[in-house]
PAZAPA-4460 file (N, C-alpha, C; in steps of 0.05 Angstrom, whole numbers, plus 32768, in hexadecimal, padded with zeros to 4 digits):
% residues 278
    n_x    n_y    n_z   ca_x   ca_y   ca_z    c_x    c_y    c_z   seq   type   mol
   8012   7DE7   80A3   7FFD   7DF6   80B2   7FEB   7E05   809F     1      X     A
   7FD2   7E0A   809C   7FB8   7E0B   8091   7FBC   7E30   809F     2      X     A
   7FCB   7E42   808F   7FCF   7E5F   8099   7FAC   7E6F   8094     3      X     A
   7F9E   7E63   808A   7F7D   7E70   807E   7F7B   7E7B   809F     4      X     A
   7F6F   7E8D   80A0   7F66   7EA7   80B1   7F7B   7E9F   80D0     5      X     A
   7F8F   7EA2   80C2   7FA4   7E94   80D8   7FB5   7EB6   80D7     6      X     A
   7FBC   7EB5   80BC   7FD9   7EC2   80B8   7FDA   7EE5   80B6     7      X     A
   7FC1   7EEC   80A5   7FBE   7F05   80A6   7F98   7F07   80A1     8      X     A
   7F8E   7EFE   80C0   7F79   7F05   80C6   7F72   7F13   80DF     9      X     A
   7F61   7F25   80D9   7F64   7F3A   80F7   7F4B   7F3F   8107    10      X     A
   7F32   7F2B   80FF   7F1C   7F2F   810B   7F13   7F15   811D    11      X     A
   7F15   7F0C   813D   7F0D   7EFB   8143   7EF4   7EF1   8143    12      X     A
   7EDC   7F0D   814D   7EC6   7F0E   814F   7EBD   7F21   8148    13      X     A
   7E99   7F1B   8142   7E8F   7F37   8132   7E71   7F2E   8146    14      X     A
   7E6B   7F4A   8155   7E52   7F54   8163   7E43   7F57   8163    15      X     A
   7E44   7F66   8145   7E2A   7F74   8140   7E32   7F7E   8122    16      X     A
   7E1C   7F6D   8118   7E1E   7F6D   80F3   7E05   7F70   80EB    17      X     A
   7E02   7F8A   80D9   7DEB   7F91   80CB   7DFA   7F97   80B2    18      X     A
   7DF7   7F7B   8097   7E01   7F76   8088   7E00   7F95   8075    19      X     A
   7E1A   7FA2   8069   7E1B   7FAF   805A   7E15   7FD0   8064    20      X     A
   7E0E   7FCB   8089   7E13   7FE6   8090   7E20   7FF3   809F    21      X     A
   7E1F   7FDA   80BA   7E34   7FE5   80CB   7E3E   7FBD   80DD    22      X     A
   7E54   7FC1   80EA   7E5B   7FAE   80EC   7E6F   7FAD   8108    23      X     A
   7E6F   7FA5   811D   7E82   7FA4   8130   7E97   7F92   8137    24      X     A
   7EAA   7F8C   8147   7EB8   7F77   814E   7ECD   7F7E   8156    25      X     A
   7EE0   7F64   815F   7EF9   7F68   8176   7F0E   7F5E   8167    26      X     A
   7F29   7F5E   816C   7F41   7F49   8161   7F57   7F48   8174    27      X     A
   7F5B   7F39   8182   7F6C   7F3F   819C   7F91   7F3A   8194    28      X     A
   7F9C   7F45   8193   7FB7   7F4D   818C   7FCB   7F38   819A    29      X     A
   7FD1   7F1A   8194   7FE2   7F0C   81A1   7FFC   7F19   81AC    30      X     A
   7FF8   7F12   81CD   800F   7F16   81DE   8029   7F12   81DC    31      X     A
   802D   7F02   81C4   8042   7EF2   81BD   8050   7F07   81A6    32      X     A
   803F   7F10   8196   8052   7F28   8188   8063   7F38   818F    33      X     A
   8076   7F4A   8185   808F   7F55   818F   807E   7F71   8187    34      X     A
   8072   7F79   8173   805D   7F92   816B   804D   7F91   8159    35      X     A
   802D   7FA2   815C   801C   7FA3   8144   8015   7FBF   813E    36      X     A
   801F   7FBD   8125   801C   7FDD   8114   7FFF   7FEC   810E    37      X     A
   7FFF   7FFA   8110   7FF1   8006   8110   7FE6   7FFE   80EE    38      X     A
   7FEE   7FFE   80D8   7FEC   7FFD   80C1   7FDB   7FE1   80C5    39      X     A
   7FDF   7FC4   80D3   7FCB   7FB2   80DB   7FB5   7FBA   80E7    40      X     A
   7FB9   7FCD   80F8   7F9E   7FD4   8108   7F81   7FDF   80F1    41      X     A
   7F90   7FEA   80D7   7F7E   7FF9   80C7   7F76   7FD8   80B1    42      X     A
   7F84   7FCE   80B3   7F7F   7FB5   80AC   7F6D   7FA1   80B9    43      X     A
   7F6A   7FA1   80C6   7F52   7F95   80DE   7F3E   7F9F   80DC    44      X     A
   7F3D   7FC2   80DF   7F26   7FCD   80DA   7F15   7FC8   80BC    45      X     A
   7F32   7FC6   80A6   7F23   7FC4   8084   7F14   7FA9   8081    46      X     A
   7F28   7F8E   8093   7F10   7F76   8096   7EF7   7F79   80A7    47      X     A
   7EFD   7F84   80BA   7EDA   7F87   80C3   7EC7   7F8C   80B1    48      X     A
   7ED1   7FA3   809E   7EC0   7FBA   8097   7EB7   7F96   807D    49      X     A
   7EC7   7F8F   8070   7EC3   7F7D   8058   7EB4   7F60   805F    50      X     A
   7EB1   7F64   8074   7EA3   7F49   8081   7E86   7F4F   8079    51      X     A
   7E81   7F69   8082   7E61   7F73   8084   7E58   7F7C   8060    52      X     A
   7E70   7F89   8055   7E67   7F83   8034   7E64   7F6A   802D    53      X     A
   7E79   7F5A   8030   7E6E   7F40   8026   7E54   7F33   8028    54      X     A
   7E53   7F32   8040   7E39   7F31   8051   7E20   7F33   8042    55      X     A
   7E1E   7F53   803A   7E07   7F60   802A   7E08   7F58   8014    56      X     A
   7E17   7F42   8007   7E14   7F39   7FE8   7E17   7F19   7FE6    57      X     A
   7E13   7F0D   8001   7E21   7EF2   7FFF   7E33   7EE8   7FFD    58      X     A
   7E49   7EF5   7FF5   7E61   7EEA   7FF6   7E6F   7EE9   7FD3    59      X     A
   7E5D   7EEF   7FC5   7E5E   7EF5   7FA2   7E76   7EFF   7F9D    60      X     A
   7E82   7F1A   7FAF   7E8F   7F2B   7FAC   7EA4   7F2E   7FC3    61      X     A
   7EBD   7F36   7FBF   7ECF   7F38   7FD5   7ED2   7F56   7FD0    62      X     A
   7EDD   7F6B   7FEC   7EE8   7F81   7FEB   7F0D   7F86   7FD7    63      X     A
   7F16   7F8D   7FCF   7F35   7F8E   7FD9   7F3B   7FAC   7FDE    64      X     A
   7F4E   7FB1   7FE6   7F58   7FD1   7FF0   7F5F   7FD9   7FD0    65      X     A
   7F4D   7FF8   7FDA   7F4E   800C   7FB8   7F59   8028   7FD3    66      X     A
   7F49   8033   7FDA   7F4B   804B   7FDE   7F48   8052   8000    67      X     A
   7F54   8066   800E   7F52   806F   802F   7F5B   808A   8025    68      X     A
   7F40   8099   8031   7F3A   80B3   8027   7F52   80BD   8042    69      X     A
   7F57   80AA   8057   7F5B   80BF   8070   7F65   80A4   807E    70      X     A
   7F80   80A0   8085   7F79   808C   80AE   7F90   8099   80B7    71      X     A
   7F7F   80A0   80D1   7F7F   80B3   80EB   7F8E   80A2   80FB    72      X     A
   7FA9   80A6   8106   7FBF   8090   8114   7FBF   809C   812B    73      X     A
   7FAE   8095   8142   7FA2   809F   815A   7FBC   809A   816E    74      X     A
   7FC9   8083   8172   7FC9   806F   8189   7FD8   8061   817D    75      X     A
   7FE4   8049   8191   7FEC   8029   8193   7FDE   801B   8194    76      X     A
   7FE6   8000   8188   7FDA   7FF0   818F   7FE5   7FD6   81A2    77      X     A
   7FF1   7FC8   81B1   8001   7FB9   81C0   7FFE   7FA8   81C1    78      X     A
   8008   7F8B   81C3   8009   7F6A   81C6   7FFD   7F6E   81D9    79      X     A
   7FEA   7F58   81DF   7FD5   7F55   81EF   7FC3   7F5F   81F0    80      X     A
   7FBC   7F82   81E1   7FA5   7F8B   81E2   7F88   7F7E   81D4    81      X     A
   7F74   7F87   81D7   7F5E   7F80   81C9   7F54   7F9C   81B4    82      X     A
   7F53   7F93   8196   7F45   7FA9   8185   7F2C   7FA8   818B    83      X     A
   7F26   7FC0   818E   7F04   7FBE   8189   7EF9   7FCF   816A    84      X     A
   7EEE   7FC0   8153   7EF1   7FCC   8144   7ECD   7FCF   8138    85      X     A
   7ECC   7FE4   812A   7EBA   7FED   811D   7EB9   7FFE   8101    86      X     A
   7E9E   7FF7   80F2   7EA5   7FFD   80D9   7E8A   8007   80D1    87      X     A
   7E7C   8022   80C8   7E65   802A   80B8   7E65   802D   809E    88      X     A
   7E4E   8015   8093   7E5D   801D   8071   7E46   8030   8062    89      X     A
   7E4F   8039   8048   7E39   804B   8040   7E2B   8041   8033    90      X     A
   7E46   8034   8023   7E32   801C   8002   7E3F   8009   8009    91      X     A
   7E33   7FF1   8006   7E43   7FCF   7FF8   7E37   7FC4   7FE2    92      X     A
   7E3D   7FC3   7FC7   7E2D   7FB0   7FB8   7E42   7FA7   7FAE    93      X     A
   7E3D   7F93   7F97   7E4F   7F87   7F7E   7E66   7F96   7F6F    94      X     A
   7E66   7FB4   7F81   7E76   7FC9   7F6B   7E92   7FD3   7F83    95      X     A
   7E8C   7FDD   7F97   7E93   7FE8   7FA0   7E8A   7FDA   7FC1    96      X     A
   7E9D   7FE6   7FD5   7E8F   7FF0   7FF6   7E9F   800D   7FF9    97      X     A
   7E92   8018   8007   7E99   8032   8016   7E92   8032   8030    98      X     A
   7EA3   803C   8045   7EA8   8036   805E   7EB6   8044   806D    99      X     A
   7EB3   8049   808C   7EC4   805B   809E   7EC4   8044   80B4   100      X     A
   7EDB   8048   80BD   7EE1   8037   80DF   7EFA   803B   80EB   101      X     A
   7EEB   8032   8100   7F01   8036   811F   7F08   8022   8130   102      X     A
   7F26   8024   8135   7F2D   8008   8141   7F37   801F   815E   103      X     A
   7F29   800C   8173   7F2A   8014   8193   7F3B   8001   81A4   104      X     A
   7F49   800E   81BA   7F57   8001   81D5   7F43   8015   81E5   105      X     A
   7F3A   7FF9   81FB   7F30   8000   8213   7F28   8023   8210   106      X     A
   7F0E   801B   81F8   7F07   803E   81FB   7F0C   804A   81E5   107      X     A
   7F2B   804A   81E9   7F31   8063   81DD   7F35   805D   81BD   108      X     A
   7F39   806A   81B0   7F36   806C   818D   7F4F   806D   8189   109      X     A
   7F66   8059   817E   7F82   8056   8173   7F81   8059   8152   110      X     A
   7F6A   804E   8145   7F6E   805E   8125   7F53   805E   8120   111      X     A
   7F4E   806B   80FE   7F3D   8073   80F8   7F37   806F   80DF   112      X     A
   7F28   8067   80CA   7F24   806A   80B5   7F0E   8077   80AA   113      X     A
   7F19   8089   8099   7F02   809D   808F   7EFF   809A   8071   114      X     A
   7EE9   809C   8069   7EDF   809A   803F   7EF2   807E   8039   115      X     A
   7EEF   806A   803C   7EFB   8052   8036   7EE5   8046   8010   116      X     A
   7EFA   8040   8002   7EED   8034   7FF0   7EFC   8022   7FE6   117      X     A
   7EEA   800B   7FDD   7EFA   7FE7   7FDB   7EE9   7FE7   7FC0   118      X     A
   7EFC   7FDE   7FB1   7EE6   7FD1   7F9B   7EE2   7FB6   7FA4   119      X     A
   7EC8   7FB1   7F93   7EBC   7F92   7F8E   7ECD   7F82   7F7D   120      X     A
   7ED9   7F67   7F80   7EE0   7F58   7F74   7EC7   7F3F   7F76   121      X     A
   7ECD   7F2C   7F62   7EC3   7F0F   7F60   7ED0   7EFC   7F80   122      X     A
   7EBB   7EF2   7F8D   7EC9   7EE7   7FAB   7EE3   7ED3   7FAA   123      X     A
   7ED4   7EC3   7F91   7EDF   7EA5   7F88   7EF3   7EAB   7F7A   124      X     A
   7EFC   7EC4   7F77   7F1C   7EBF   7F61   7F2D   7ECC   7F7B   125      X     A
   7F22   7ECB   7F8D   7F3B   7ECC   7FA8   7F38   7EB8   7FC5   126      X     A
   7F21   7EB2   7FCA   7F1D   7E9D   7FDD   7F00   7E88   7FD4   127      X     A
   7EFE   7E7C   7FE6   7EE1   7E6C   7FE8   7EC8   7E7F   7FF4   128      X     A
   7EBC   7E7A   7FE7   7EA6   7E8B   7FF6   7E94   7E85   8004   129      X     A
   7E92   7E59   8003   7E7D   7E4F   801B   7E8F   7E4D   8032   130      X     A
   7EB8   7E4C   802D   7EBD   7E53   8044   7EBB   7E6B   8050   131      X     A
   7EBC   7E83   8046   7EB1   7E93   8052   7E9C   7EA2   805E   132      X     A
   7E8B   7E95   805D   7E71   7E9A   8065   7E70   7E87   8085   133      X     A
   7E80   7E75   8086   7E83   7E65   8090   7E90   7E6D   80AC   134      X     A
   7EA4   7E80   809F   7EB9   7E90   80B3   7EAA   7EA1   80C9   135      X     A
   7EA5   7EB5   80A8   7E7E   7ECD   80BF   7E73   7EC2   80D2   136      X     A
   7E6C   7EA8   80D1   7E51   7E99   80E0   7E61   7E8B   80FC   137      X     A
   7E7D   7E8A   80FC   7E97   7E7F   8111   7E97   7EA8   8127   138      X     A
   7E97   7EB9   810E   7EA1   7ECF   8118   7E82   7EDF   8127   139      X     A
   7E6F   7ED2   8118   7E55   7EE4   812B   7E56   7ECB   8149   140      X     A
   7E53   7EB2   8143   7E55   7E9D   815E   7E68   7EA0   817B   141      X     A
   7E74   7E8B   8170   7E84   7E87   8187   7E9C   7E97   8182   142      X     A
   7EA3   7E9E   8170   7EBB   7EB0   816F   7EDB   7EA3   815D   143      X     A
   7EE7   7EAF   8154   7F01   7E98   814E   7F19   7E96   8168   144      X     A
   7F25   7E87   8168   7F39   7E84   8183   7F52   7E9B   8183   145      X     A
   7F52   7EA7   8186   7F68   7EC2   818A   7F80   7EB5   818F   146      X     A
   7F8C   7EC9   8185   7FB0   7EBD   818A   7FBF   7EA8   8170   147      X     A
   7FAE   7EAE   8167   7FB8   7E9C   8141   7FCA   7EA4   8136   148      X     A
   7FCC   7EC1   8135   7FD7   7ED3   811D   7FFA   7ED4   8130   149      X     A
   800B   7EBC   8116   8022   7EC7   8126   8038   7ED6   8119   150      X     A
   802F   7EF3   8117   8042   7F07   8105   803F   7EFF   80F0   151      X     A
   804B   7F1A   80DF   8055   7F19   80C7   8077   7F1F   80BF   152      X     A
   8083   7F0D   80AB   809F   7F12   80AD   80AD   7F28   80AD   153      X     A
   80BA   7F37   80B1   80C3   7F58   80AC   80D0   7F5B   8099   154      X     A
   80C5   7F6D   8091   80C9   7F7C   8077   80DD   7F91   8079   155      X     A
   80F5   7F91   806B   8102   7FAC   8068   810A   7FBD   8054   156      X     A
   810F   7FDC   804D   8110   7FE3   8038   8131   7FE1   8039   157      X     A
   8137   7FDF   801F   8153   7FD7   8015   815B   7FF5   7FFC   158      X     A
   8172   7FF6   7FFF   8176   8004   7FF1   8176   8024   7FF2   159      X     A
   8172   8027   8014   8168   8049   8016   8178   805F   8012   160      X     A
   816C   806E   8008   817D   8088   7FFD   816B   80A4   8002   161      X     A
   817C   80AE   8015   8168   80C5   801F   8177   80DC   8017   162      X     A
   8167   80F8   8009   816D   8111   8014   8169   811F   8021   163      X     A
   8171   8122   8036   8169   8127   8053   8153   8145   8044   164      X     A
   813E   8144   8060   8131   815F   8059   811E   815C   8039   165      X     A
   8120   814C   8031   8115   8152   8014   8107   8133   8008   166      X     A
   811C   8120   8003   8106   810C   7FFC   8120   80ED   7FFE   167      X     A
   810F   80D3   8001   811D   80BE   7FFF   8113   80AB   7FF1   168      X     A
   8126   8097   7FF2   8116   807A   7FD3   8123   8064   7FE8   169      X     A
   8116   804C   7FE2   811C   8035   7FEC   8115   8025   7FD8   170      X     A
   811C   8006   7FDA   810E   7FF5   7FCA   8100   7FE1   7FDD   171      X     A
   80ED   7FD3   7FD7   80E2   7FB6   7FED   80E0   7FA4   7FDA   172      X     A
   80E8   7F8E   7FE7   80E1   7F78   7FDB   80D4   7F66   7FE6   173      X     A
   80BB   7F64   7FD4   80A1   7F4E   7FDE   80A6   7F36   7FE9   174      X     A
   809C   7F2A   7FF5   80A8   7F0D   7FF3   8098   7EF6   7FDB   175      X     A
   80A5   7EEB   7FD7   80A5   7ED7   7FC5   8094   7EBF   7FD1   176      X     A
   8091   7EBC   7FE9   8080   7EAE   7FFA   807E   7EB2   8013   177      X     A
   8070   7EB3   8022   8061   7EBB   803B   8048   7EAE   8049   178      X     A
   8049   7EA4   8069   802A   7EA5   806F   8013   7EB0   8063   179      X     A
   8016   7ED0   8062   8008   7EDA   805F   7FF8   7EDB   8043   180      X     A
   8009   7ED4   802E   7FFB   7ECE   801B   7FE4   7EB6   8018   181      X     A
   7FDD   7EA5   8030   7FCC   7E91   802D   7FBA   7E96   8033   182      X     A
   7FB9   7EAE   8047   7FA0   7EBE   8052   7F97   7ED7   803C   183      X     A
   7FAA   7EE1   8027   7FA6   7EFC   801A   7FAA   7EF5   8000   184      X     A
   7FA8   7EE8   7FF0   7F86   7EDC   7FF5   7F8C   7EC2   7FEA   185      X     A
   7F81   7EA3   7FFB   7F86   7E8C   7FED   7F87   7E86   7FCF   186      X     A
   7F71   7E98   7FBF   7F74   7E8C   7FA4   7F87   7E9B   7F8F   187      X     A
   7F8E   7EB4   7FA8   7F9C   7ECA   7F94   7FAB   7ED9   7FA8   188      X     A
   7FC4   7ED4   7FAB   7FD8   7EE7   7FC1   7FE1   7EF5   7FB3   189      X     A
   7FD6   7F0A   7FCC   7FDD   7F25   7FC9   7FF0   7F38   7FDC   190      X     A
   8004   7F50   7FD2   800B   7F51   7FE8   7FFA   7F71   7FF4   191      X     A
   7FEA   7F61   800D   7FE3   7F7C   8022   7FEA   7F93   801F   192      X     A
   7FDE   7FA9   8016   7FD4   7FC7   8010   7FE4   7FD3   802C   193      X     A
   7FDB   7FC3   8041   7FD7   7FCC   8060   8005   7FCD   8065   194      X     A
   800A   7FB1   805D   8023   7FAA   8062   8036   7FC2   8053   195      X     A
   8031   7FC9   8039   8036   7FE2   802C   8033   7FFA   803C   196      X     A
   801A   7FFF   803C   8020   801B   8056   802B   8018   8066   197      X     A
   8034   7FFA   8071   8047   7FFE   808E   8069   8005   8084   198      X     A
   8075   7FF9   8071   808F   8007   805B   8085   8023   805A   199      X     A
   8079   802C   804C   807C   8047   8043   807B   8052   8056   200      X     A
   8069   8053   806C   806D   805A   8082   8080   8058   809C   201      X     A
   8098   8049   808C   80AC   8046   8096   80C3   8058   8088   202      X     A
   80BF   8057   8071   80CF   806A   805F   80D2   8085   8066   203      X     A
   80B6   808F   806A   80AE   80A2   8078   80BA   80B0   8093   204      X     A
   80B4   809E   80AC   80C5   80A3   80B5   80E3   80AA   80C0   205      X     A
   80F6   809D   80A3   810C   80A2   8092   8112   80B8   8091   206      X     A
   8102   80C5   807E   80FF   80E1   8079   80FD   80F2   808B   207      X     A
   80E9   80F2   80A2   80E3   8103   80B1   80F1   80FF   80BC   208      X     A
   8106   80EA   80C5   811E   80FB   80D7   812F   8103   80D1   209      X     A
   8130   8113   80B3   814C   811F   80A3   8141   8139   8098   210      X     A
   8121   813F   80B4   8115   815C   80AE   811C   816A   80C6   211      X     A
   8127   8181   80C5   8133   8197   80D4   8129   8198   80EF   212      X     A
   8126   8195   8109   8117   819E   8118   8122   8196   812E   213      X     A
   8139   81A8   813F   8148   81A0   8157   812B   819D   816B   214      X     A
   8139   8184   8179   8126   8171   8199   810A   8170   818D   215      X     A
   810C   816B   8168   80E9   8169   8164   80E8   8145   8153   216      X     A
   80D3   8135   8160   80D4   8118   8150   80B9   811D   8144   217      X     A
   80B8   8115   812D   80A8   811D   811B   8092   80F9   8115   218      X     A
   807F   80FD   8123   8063   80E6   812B   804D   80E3   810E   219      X     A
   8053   80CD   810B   8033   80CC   80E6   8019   80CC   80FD   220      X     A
   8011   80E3   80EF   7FEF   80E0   80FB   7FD5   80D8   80E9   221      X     A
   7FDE   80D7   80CF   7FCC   80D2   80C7   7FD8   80CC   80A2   222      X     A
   7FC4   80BB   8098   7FD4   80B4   807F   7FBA   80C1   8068   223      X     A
   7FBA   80D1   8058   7FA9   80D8   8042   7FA8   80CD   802B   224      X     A
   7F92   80C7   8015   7F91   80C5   7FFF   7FA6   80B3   7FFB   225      X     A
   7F9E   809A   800B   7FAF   8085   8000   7FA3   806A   7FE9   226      X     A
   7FB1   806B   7FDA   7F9B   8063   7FBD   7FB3   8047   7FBA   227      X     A
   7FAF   8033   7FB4   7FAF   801B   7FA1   7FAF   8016   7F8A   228      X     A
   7FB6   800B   7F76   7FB3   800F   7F5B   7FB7   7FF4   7F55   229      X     A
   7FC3   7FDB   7F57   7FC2   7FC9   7F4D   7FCD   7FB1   7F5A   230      X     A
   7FC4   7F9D   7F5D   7FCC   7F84   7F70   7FEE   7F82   7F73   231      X     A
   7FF7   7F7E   7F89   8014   7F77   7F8A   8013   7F5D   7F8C   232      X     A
   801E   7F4D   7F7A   8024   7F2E   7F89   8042   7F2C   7F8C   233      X     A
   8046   7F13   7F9D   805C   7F08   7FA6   806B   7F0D   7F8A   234      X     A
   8084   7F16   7F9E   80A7   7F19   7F96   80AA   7F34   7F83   235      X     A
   808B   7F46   7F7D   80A0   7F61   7F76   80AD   7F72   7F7E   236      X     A
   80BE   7F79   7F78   80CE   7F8C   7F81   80C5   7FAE   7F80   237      X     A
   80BE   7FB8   7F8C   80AF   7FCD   7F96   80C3   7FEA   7F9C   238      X     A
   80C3   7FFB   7F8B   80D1   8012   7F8D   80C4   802C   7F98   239      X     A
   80C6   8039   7FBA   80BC   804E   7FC8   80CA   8065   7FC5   240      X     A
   80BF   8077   7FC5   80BD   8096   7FC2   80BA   80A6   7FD7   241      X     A
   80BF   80B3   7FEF   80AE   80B9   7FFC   80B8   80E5   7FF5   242      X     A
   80AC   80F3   7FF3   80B1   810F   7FF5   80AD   812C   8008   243      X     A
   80BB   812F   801A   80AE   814D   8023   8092   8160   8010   244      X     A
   8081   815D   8017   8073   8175   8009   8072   8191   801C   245      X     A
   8068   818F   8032   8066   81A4   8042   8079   81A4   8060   246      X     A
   8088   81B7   8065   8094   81B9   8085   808D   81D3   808C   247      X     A
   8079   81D5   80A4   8076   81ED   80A9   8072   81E6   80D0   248      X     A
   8087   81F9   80E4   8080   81F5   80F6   8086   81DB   8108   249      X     A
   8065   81D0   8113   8064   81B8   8119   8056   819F   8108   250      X     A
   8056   81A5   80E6   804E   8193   80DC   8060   8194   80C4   251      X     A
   805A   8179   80B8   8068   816B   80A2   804F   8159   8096   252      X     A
   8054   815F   8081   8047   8151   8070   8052   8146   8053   253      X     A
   8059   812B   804C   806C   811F   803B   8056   810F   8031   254      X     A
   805D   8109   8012   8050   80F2   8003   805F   80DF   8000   255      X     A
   8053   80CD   7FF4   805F   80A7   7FF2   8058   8098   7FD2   256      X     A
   8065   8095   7FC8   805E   8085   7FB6   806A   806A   7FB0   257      X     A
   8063   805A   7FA5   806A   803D   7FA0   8064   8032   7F7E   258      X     A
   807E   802A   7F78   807A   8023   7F5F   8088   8004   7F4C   259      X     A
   807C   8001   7F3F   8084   7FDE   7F39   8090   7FDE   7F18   260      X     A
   80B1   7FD9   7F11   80B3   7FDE   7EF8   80AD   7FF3   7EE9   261      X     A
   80AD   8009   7EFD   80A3   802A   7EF6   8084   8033   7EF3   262      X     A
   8076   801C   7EFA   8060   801C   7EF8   8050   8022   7F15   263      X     A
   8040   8035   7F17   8031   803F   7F2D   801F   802C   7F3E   264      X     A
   8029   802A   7F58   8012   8015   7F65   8002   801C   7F7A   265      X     A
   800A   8035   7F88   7FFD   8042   7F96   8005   805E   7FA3   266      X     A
   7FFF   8067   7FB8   8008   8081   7FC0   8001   808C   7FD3   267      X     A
   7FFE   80A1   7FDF   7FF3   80A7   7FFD   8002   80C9   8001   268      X     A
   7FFA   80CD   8011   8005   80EF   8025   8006   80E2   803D   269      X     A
   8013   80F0   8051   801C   80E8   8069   8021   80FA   807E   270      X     A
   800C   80FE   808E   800F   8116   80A5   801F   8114   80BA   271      X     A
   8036   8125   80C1   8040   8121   80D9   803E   813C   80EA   272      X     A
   803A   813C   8104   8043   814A   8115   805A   8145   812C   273      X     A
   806C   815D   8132   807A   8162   8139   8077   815A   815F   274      X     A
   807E   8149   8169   8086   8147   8187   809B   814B   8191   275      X     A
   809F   8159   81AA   80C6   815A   81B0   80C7   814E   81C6   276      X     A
   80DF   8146   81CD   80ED   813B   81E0   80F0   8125   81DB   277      X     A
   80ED   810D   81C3   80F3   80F7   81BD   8105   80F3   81A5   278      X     A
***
């Protein structure tokens, strides 16, 4: 099976494109999934936003994930729903894009991205670029057929070791092969920035429930200064960090790091607030 905008693609249709400034569109969430993370949802929104850079340079240049100043974890998202997503960029050229967007249910705002920055890569040392242009011109038309995307395999952290209240480590291991690598990116698999925050953000949650707080469940609202540093490909083995920095009250706030052979690959802060009765 031919996985290209099959396996980890999240934009069916695009509305309204004014190349390189602002950009709209939908991705409807197959009914058939068991759940979609929120960490995809910000993922949907980063392809919108890279459709409309591309756009503004021909296709010369691809985005990849560098930097999210801020995403705001509003909401759910649910099998069967429809994203409605949107993206305003500030800059797109050959160097860089910078960008903010919002992925919507019926209305309402489920996440958010704020100060987004992608560097510019070369298009052609990760996909085709007359197929992609090709894609745009499918996604302004008639639309692509929804219901393609069937999951991604699950990922678990191995190895966890928590101190309750204070900090925990896990290890993940990439896979060695995947759908998703045919879509991220045909000429160069990579593994998803997005699929990473959904681990650490699992680690996370780890932690937060070995933080003090009788009848209180501790909710990520939002992920900060989450930075990238260098391509993961298939089969590394990936060593997480995650730490208490602040407990005060009804908030928590813990960082995350991720590292390869002791070497730094990315990192983040992680906002939680406190809800009770769950």
């Amino acid at each position: 099976m031919d996985h290209r905008y099959r396996a980890f693609s999240f934009v069916d249709r695009i509305s309204l494109l004014v190349p390189g400034v602002r950009v709209t569109g939908s991705w409807q969430i197959p009914a058939s999934l068991p759940r979609f993370p929120l960490s995809l949802v910000a993922e949907a929104t980063g392809q919108l936003a890279a459709w409309s850079a591309m756009a503004a340079i021909d296709f010369s240049h691809r985005p990849v994930a560098g930097i999210a100043g801020r995403v705001e974890l509003l909401g759910e998202a649910l099998p069967g729903q429809t994203l409605d997503l949107s993206a305003e960029l500030e800059t797109a050229d050959r160097e860089a894009v910078a960008y903010s967007g919002c992925a919507s249910v019926d209305g309402t705002p489920i996440l958010r991205l704020q100060h987004c920055v992608g560097p510019m890569m070369p298009a052609d040392d990760f996909d085709d670029p007359t197929a992609m242009r090709e894609r745009l011109a499918l996604l302004l038309g008639s639309g692509a057929e929804p219901g393609a995307f069937p999951g991604v395999p699950e990922c678990s952290l191995q190895d966890l070791a928590l101190d309750p209240g204070s900090s925990a480590r896990a290890r993940l291991q990439v896979p060695a092969g995947a759908a998703f690598f045919e879509d991220h990116f045909p000429r160069r698999p990579v593994f998803p920035g997005t699929l990473l925050m959904n681990m650490n953000l699992a680690l996370v949650d780890a932690l937060a429930h070995t933080v003090p707080g009788e009848g209180t469940h501790w909710v990520a609202r939002a992920v900060c200064d989450m930075k990238l540093r260098a391509f993961i490909p298939p089969a590394t083995e990936l060593d997480l960090e995650a730490k208490v920095l602040e407990h005060s009250g009804s908030e928590l706030l813990i960082s995350v790091q991720t590292k390869a052979a002791g070497r730094l690959q990315g990192g983040a802060r992680v906002e939680l607030a406190a809800e009770k009765g769950k």
